[in-house]
N, C-alpha and C positions, 0 to 999 in steps of 0.2 A: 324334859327340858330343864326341871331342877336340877338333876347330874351333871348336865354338860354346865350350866351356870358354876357350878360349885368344881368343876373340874377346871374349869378357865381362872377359875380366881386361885384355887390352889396352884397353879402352873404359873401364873401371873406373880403371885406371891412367891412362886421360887425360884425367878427370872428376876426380882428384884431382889431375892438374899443374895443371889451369885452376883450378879454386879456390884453391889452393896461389897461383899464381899475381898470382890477382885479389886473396887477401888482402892481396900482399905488394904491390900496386900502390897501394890503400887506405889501406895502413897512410905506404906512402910520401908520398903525398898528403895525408892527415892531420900527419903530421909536421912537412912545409912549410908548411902553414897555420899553425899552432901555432909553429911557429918564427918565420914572417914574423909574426904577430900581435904573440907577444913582442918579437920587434926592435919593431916599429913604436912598442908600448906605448914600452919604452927610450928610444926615439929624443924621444917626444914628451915623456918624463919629462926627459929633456936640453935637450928646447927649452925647457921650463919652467921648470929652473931657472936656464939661462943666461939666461932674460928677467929673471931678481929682478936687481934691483943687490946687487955684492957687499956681505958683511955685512950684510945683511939677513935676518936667520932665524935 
């Protein structure tokens, strides 16, 4: 009975590293998108206004 005890919490224990895990891959992923999205928007906010001739606006 101690085996199976100690084989349920090892297995439980590594059901929450892989989540733990997966969360923290997601959440990374997420980030980068959202990061590169913002730059992108920035960048195209800079093209745009470097196209007006200055004094204009």
């Amino acid at each position: 009975m101690e085996t199976w005890d100690r084989a349920t919490s090892l297995v439980t224990l590594g059901v929450v590293v892989l989540v733990f895990a997966a969360v923290v891959v997601v959440m990374v992923f997420f980030t980068r998108f959202v990061v590169r999205a913002l730059l992108e928007r920035q960048a195209e906010a800079d093209r745009r206004q470097r196209r007006r001739p200055p004094g204009d606006g």
